[in-house]
Residue frames as a rotation matrix with the C-alpha (Angstrom) as fourth column:
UNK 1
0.578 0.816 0.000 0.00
0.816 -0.578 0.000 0.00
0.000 0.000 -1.000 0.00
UNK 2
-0.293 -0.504 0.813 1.53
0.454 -0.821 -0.346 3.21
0.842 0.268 0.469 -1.12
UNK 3
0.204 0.162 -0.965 1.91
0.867 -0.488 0.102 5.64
-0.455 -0.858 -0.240 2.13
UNK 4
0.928 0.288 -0.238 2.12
0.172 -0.895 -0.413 9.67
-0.332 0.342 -0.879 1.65
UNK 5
-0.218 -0.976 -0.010 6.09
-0.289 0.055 0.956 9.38
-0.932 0.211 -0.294 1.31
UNK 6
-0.497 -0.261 0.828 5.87
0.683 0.472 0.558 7.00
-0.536 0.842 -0.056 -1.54
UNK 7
0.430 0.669 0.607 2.64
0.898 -0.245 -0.366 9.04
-0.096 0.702 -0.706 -3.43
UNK 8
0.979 -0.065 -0.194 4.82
-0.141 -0.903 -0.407 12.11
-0.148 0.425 -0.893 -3.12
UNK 9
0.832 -0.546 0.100 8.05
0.358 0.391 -0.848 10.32
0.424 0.741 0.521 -3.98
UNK 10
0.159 -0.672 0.724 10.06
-0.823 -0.495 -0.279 11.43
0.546 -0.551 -0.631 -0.54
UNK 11
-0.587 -0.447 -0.675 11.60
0.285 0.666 -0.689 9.52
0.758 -0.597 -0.263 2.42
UNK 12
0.371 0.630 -0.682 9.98
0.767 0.206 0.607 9.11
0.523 -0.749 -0.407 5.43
UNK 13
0.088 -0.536 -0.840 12.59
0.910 -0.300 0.287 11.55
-0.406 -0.789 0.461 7.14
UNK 14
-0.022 0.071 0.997 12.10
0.630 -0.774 0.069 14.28
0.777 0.629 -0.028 4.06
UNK 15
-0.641 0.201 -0.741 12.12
0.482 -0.646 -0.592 17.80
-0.597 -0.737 0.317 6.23
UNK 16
0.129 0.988 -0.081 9.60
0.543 -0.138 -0.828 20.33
-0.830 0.063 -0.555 5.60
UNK 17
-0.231 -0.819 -0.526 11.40
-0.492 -0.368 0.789 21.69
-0.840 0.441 -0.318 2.73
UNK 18
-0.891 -0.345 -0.296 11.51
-0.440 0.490 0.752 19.01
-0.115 0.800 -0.588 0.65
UNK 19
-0.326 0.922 0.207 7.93
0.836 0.384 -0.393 17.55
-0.442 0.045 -0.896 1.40
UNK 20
-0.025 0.848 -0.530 7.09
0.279 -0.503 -0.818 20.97
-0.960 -0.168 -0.224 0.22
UNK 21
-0.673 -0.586 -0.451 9.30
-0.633 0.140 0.761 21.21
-0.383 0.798 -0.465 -2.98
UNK 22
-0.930 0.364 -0.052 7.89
0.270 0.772 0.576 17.19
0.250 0.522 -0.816 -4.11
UNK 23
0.162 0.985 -0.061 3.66
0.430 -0.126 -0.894 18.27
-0.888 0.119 -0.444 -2.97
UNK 24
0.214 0.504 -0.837 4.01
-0.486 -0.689 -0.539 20.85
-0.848 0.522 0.097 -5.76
UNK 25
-0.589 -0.335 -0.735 5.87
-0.797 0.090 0.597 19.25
-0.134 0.938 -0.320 -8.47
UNK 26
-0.865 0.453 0.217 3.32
0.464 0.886 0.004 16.30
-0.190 0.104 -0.976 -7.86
UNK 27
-0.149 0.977 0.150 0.34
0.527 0.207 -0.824 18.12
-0.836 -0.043 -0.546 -7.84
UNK 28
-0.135 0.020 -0.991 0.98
-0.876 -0.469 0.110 20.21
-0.462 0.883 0.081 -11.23
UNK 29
-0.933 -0.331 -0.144 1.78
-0.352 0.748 0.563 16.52
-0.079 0.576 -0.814 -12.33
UNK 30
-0.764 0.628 0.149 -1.42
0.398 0.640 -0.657 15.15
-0.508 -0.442 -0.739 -10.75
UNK 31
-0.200 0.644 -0.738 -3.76
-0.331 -0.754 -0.567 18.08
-0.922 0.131 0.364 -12.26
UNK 32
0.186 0.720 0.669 -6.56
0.601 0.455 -0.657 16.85
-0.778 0.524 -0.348 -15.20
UNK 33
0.764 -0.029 -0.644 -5.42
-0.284 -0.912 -0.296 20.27
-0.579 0.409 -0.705 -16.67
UNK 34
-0.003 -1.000 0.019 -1.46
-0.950 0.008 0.311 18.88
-0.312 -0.017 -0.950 -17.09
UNK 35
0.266 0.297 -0.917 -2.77
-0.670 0.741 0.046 15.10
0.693 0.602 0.396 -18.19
UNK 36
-0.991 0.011 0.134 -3.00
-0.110 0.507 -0.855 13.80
-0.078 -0.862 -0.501 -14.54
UNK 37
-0.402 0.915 0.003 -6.67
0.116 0.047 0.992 13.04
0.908 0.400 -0.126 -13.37
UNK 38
-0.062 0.704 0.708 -8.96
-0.561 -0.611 0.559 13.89
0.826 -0.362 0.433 -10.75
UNK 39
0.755 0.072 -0.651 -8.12
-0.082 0.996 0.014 10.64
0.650 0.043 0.759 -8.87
UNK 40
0.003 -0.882 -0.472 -4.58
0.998 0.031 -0.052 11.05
0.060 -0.471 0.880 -8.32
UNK 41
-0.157 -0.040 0.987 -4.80
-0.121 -0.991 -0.059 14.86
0.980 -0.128 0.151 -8.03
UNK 42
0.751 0.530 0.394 -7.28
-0.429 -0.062 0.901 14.07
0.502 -0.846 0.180 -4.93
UNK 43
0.907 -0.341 -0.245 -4.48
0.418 0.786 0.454 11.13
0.038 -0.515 0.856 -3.68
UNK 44
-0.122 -0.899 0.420 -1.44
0.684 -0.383 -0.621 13.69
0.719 0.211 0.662 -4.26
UNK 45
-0.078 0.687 0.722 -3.37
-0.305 -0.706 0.639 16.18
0.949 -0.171 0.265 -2.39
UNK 46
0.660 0.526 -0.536 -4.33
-0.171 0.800 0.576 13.68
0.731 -0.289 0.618 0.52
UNK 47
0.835 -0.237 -0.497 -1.43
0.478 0.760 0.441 12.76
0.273 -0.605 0.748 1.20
UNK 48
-0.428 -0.426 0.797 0.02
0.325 -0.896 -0.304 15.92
0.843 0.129 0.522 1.50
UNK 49
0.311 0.666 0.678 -2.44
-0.578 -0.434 0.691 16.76
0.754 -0.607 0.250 4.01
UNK 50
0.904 0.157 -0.398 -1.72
0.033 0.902 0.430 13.59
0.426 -0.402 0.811 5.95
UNK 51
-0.155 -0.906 -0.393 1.95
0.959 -0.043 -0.279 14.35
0.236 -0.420 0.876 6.29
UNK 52
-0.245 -0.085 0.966 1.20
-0.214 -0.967 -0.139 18.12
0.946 -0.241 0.219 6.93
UNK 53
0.471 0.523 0.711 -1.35
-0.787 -0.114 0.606 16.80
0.397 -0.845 0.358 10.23
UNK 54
0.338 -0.433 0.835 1.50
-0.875 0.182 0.449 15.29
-0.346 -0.883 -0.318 11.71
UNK 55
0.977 0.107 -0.186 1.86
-0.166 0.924 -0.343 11.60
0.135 0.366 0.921 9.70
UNK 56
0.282 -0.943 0.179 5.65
-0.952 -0.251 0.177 10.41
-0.122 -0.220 -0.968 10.36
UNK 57
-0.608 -0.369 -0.703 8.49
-0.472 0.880 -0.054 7.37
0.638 0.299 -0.709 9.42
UNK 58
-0.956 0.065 0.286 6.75
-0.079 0.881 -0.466 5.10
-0.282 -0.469 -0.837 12.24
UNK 59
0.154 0.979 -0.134 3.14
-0.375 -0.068 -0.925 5.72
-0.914 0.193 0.356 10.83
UNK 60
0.331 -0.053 -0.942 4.77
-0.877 0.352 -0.327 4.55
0.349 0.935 0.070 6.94
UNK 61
-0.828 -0.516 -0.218 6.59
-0.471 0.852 -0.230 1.57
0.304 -0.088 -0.948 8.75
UNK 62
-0.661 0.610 0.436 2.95
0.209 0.709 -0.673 0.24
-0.720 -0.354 -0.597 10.10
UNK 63
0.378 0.814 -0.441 0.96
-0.615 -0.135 -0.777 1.53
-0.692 0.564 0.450 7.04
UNK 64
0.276 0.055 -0.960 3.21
-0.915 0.320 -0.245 -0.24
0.294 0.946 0.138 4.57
UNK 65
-0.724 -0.607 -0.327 3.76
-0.669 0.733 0.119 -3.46
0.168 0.305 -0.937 6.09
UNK 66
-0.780 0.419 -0.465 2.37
-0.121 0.628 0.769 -6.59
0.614 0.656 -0.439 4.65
UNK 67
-0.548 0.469 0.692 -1.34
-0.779 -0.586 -0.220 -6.64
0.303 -0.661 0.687 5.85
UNK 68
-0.963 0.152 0.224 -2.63
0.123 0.983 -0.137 -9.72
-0.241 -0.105 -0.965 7.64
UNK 69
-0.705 0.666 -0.244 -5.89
-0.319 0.010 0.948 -10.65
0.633 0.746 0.205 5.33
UNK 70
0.065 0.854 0.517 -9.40
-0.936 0.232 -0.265 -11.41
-0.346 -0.466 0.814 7.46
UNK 71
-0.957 0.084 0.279 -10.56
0.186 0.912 0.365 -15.26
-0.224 0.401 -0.888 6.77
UNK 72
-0.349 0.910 0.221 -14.10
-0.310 -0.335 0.890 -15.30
0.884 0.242 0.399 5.26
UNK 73
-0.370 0.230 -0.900 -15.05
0.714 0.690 -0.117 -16.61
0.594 -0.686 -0.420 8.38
UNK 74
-0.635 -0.167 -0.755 -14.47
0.669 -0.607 -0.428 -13.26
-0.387 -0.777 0.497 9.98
UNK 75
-0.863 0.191 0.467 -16.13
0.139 -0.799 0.585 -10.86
0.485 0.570 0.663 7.58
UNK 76
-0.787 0.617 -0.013 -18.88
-0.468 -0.609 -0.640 -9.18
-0.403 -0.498 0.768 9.19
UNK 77
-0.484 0.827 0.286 -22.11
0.851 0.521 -0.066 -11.21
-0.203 0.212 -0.956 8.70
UNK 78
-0.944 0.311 -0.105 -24.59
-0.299 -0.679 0.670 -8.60
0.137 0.665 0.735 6.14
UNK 79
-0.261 0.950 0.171 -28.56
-0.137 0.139 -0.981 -7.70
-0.956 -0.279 0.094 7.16
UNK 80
0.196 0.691 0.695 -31.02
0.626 0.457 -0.631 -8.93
-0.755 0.559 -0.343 4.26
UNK 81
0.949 0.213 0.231 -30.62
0.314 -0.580 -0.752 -5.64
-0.026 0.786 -0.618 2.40
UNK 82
0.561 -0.794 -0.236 -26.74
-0.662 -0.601 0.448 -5.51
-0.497 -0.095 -0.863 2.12
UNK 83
0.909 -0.390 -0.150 -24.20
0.111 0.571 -0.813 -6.42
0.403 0.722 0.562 -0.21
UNK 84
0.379 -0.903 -0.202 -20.65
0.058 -0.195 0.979 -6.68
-0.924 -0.383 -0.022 -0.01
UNK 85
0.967 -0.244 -0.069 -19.19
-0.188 -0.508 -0.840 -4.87
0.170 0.826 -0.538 -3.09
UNK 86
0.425 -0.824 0.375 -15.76
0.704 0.562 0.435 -6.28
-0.569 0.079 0.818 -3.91
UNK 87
0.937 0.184 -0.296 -13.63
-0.130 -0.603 -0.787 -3.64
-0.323 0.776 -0.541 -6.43
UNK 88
-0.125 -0.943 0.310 -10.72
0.744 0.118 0.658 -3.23
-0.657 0.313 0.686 -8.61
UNK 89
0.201 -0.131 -0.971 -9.23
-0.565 -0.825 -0.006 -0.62
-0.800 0.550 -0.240 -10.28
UNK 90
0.980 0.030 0.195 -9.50
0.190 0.127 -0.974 -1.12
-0.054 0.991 0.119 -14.12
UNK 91
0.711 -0.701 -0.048 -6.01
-0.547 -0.510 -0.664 0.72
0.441 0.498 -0.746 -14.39
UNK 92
-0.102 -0.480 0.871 -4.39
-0.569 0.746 0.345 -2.15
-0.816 -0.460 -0.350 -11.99
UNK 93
0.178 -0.152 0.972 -5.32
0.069 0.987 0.142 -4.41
-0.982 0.042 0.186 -14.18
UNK 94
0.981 -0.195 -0.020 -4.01
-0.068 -0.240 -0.968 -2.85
0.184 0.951 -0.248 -17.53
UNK 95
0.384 -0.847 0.368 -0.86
-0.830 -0.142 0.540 -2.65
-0.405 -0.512 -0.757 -15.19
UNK 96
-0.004 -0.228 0.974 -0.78
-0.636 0.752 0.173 -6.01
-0.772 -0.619 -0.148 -14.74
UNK 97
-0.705 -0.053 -0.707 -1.43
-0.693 0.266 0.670 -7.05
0.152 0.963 -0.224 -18.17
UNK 98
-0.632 0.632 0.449 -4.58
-0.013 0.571 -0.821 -8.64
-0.775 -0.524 -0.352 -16.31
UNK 99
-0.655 0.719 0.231 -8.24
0.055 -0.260 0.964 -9.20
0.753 0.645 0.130 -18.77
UNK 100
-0.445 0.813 0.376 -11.34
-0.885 -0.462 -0.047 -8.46
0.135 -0.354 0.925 -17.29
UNK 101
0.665 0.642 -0.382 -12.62
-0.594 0.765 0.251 -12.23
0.453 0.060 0.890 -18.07
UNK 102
-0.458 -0.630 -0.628 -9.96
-0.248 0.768 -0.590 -14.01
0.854 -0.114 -0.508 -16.25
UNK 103
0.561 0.808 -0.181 -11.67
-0.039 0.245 0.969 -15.93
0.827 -0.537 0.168 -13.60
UNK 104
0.090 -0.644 -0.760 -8.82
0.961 0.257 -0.104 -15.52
0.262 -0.721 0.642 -11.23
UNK 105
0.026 -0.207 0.978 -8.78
0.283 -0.937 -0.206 -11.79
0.959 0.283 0.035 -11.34
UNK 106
0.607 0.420 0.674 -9.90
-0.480 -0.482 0.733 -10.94
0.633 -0.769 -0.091 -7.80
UNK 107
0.861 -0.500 -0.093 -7.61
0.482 0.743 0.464 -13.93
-0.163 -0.445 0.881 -6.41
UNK 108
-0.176 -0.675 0.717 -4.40
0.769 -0.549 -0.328 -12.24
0.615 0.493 0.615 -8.53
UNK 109
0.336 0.263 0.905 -5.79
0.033 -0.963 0.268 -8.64
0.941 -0.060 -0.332 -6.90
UNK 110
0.895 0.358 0.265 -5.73
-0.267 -0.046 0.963 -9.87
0.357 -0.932 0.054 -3.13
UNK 111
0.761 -0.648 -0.035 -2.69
0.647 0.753 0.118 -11.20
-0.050 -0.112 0.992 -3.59
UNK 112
0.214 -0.674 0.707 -0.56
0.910 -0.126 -0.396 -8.27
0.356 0.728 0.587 -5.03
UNK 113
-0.277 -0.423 -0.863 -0.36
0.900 -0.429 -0.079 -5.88
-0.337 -0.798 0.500 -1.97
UNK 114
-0.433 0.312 0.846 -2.56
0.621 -0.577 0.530 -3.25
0.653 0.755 0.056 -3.37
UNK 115
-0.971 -0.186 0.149 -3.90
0.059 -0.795 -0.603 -0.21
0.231 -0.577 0.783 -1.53
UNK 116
-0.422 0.906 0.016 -7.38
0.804 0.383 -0.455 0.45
-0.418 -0.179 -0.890 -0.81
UNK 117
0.101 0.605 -0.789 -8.02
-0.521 -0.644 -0.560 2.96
-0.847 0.468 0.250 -3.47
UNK 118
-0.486 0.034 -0.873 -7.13
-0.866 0.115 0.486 0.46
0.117 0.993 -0.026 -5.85
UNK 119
-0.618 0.186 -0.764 -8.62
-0.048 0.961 0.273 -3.06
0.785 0.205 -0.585 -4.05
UNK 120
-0.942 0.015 0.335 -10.98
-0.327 -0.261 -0.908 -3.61
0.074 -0.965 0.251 -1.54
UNK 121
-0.508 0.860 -0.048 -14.68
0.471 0.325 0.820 -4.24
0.721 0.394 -0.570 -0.39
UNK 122
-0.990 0.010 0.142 -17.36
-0.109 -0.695 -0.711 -2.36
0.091 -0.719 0.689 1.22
UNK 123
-0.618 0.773 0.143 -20.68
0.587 0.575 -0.570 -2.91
-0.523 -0.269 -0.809 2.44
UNK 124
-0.957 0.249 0.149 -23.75
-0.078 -0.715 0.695 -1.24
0.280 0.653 0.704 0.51
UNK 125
-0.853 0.520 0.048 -27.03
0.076 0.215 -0.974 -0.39
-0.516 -0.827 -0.223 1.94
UNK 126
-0.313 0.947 -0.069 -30.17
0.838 0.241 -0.490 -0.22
-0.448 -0.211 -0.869 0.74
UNK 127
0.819 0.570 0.072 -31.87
0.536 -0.713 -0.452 2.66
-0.206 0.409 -0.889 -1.38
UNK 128
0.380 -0.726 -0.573 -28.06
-0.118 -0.653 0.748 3.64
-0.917 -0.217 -0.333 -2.43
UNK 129
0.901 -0.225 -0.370 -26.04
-0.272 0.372 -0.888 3.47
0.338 0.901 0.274 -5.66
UNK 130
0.650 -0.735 -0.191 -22.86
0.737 0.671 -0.074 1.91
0.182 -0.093 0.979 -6.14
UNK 131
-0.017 -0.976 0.216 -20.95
0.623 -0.180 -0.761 5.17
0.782 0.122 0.611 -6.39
UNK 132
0.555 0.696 0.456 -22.80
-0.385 -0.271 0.882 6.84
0.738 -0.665 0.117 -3.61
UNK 133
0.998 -0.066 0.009 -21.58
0.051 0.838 0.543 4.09
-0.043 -0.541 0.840 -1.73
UNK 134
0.235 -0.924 0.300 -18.03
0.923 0.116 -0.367 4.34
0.305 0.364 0.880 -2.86
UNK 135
-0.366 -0.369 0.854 -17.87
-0.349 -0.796 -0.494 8.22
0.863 -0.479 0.162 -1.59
UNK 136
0.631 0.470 -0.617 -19.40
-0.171 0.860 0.480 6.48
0.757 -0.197 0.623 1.20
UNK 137
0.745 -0.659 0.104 -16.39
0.541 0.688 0.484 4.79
-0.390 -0.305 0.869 2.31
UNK 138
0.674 -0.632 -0.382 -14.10
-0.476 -0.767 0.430 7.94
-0.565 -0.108 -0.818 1.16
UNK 139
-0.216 -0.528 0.821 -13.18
0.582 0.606 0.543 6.15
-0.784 0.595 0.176 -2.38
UNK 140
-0.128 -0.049 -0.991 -12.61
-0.476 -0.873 0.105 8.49
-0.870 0.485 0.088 -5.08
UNK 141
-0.287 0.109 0.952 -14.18
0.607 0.789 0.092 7.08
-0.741 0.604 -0.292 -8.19
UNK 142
-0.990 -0.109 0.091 -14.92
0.140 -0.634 0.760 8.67
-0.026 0.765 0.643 -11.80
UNK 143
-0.188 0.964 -0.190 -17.89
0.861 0.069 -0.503 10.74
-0.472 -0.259 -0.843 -12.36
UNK 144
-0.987 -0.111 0.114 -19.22
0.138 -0.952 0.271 13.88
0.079 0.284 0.956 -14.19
UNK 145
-0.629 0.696 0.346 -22.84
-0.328 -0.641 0.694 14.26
0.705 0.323 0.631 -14.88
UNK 146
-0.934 0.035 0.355 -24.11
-0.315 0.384 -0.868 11.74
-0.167 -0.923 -0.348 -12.18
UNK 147
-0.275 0.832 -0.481 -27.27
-0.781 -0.485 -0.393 11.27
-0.561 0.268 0.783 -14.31
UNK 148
-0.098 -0.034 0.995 -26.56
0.274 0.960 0.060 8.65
-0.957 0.279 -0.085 -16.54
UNK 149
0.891 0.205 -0.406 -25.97
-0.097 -0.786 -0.610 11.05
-0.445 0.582 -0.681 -19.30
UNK 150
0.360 -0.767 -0.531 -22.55
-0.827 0.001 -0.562 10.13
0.431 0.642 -0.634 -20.20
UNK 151
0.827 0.362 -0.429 -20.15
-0.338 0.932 0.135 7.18
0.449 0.033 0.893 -18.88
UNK 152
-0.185 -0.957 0.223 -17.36
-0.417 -0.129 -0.900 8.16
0.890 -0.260 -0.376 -16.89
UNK 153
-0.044 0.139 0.989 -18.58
-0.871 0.479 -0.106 6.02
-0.489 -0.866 0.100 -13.65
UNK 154
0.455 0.710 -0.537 -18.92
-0.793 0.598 0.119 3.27
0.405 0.372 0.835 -15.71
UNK 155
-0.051 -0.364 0.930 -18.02
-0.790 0.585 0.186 0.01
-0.612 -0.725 -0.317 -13.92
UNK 156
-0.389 0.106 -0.915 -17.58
-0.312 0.919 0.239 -3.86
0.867 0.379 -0.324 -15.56
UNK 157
0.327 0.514 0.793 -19.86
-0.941 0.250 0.226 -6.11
-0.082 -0.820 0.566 -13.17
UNK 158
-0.437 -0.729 -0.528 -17.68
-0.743 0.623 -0.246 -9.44
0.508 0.285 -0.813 -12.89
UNK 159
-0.612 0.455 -0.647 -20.03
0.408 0.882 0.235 -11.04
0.678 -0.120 -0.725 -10.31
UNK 160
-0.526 0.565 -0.636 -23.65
0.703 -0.133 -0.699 -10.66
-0.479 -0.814 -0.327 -9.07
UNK 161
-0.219 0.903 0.370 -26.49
0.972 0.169 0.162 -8.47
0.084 0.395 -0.915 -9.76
UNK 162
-0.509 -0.399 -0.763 -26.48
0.544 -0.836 0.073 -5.12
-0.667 -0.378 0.643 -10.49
UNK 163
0.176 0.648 0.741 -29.47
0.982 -0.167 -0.088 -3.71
0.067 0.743 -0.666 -12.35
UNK 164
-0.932 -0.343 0.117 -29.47
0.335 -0.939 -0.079 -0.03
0.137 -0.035 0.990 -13.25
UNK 165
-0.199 0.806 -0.557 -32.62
0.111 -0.546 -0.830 2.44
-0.974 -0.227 0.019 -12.27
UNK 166
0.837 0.396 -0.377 -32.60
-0.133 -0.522 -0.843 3.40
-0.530 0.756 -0.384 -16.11
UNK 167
-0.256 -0.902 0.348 -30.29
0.478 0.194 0.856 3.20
-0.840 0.386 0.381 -19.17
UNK 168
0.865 0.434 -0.253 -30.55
0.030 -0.547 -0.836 6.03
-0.501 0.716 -0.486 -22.02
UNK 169
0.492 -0.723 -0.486 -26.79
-0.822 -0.569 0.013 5.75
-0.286 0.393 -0.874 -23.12
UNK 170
-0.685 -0.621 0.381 -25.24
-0.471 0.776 0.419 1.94
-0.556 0.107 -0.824 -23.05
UNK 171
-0.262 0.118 -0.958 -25.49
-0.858 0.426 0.287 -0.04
0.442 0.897 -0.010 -26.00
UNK 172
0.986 0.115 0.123 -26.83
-0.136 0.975 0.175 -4.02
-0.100 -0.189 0.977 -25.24
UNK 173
0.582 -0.702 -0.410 -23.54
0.304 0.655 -0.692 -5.09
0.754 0.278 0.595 -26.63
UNK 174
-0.221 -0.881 0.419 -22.22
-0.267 -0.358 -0.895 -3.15
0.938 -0.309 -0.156 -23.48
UNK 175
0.247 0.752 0.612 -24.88
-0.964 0.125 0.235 -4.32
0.100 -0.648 0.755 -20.71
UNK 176
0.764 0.105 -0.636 -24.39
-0.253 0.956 -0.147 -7.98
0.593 0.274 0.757 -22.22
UNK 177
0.096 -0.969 -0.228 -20.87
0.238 0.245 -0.940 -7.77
0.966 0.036 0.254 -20.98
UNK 178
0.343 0.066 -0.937 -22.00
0.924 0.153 0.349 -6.80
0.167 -0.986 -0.008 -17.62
UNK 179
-0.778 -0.565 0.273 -21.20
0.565 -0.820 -0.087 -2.96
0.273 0.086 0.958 -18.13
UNK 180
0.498 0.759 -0.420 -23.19
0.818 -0.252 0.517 -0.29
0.287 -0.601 -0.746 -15.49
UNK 181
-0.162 -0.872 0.462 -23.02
0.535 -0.472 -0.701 3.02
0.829 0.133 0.543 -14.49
UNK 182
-0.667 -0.070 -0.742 -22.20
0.706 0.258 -0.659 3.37
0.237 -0.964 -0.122 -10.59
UNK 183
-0.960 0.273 0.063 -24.42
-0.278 -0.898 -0.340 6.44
-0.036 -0.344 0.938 -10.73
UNK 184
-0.228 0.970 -0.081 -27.26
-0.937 -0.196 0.288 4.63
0.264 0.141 0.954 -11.52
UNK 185
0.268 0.257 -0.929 -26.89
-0.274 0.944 0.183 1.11
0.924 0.205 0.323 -10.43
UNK 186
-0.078 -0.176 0.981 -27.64
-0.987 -0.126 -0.101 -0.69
0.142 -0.976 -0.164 -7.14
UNK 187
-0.832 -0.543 -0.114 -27.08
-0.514 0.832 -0.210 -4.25
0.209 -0.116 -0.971 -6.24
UNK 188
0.377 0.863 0.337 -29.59
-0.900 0.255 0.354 -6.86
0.219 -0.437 0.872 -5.78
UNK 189
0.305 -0.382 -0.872 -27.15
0.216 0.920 -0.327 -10.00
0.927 -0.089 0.364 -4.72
UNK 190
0.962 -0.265 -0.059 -25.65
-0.018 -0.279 0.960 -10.14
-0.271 -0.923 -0.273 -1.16
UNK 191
0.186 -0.979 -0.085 -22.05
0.269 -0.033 0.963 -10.54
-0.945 -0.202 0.257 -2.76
UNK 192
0.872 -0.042 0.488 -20.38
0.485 0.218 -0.847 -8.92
-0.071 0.975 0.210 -6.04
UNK 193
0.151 -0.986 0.068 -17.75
0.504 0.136 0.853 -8.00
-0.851 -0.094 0.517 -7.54
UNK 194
0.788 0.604 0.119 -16.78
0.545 -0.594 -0.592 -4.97
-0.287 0.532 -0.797 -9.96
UNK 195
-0.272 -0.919 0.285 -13.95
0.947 -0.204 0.246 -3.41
-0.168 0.337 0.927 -12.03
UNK 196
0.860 0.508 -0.044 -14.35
0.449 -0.797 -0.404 0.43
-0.240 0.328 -0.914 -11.89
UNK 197
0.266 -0.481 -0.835 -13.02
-0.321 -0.861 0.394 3.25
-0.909 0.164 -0.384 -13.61
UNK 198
-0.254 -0.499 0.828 -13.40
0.585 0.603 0.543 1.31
-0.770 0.622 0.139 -16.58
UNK 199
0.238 0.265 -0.935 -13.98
0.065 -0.964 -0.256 4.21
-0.969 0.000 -0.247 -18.88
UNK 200
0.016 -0.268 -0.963 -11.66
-0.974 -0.223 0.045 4.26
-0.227 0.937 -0.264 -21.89
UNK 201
-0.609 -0.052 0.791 -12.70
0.460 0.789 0.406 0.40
-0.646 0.612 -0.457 -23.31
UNK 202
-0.984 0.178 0.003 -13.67
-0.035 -0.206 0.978 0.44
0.175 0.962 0.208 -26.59
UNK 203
-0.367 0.811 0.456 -17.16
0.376 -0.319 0.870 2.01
0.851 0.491 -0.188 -27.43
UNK 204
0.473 0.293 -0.831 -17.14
0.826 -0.477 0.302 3.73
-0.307 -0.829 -0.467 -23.80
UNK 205
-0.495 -0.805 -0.327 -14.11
0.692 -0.593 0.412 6.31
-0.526 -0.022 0.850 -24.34
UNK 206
-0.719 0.465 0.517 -16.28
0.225 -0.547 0.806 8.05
0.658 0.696 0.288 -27.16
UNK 207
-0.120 0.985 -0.122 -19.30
0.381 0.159 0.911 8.40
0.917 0.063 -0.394 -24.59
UNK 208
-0.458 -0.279 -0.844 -16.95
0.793 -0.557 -0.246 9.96
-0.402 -0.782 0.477 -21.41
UNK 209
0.692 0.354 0.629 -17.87
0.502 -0.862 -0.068 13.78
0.518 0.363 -0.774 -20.85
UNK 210
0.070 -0.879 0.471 -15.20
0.158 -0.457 -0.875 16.35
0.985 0.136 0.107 -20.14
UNK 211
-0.646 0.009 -0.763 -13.91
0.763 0.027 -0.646 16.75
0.015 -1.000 -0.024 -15.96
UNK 212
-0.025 0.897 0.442 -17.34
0.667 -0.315 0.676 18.30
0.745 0.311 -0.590 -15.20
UNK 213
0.097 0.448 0.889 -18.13
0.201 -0.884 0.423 20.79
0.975 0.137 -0.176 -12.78
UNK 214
0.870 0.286 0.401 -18.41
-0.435 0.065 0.898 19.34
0.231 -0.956 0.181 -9.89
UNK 215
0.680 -0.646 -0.348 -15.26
0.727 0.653 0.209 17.74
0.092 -0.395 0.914 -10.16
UNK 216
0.458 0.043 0.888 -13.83
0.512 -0.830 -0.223 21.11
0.727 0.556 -0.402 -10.84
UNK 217
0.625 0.475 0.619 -15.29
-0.290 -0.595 0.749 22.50
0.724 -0.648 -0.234 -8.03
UNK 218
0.958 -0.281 0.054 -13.32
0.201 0.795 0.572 19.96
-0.204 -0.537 0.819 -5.70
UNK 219
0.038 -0.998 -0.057 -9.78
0.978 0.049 -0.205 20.64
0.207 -0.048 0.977 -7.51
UNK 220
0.071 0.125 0.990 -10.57
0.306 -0.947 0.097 24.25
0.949 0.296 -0.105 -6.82
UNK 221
0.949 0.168 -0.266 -11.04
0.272 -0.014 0.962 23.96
0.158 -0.986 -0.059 -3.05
């Protein structure tokens, strides 16, 4: 799991000097303006903050070592109307030279010492959407119009049930494949599993709308 050192490319012992020096030249990098993206802008940004309110070398030595994994045994037992939402970042697995259909994918993920903006699971309640749910739980996921007007939340559903409220913009040939956008889609299984930020596959990328307003609004703060 990347700690604020690593995401701003300092040593744990960096003085204030040099943390301030490597925030800026990251966040120009990080900025949607400069071909960074709202995402890592927010996570450049973050973790800047995090080492400003005190974060230090013995907080990275217990954030970055190896985290002992729950058994399913443990996992919190889920009321009638709750899922447990598995994710992956889409851009992990281009990393990785991973596909989307590989039926190991999530096994491969849990394994590879990923953070928790890029792997993880969280519970969803009731009368929520998926990305709702994902700010939620203080995960930064793509989004512009929030409407179902364009496809920059869109998500691959890999397992489980995940109907949308409405659908005025995805093709069948993208539904078929289990393709939803988090703004408009809420679970009906108790377990699933979901690849977001899948955006630029083919016949989505053409259907994204530009960093919208509200996201805007946020790098502006």
């Amino acid at each position: 799991m990347a700690s604020p050192f690593d995401v701003l490319g300092i040593d744990p012992d960096a003085d204030d000097e040099t943390v301030e020096d490597a925030y800026r030249a990251r966040v120009k990098e990080a900025h949607p303006d400069h071909g960074g993206s709202v995402r890592e802008f927010q996570t450049v940004r973050k973790a800047y903050e995090r080492i400003r309110d005190g974060y230090d070398a013995a907080d990275h030595a217990e954030e970055t070592a190896d985290p002992e994994v729950p058994e399913e045994a443990e996992r919190e037992a889920l009321d009638p109307d709750e899922t447990r939402i598995q994710y992956l970042d889409y851009e992990v697995v281009q990393e990785k030279g991973w596909q989307l259909t590989d039926d190991d994918l999530f096994e491969k993920a849990a394994e590879a010492g990923l953070g928790t903006e890029e792997f993880g699971e969280f519970v969803i309640g009731s009368k929520q959407t998926l990305l709702e749910a994902a700010e939620d739980h203080g995960l930064v996921w793509p989004y512009a119009c929030r409407g179902g007007a364009c496809t920059n939340c869109a998500v691959a559903v890999v397992e489980g049930e995940m109907p949308m409220s409405s659908n005025h913009i995805l093709p069948s040939s993208m539904t078929d494949r289990g393709i939803r956008l988090s703004c408009l889609t809420a679970p009906t299984s108790q377990e699933a599993k979901i690849v977001f930020n899948v955006k630029h596959l083919p016949g989505l990328d053409d259907l994204r709308l530009p960093l919208s307003r509200f996201n805007r609004a946020e790098l502006d703060d």
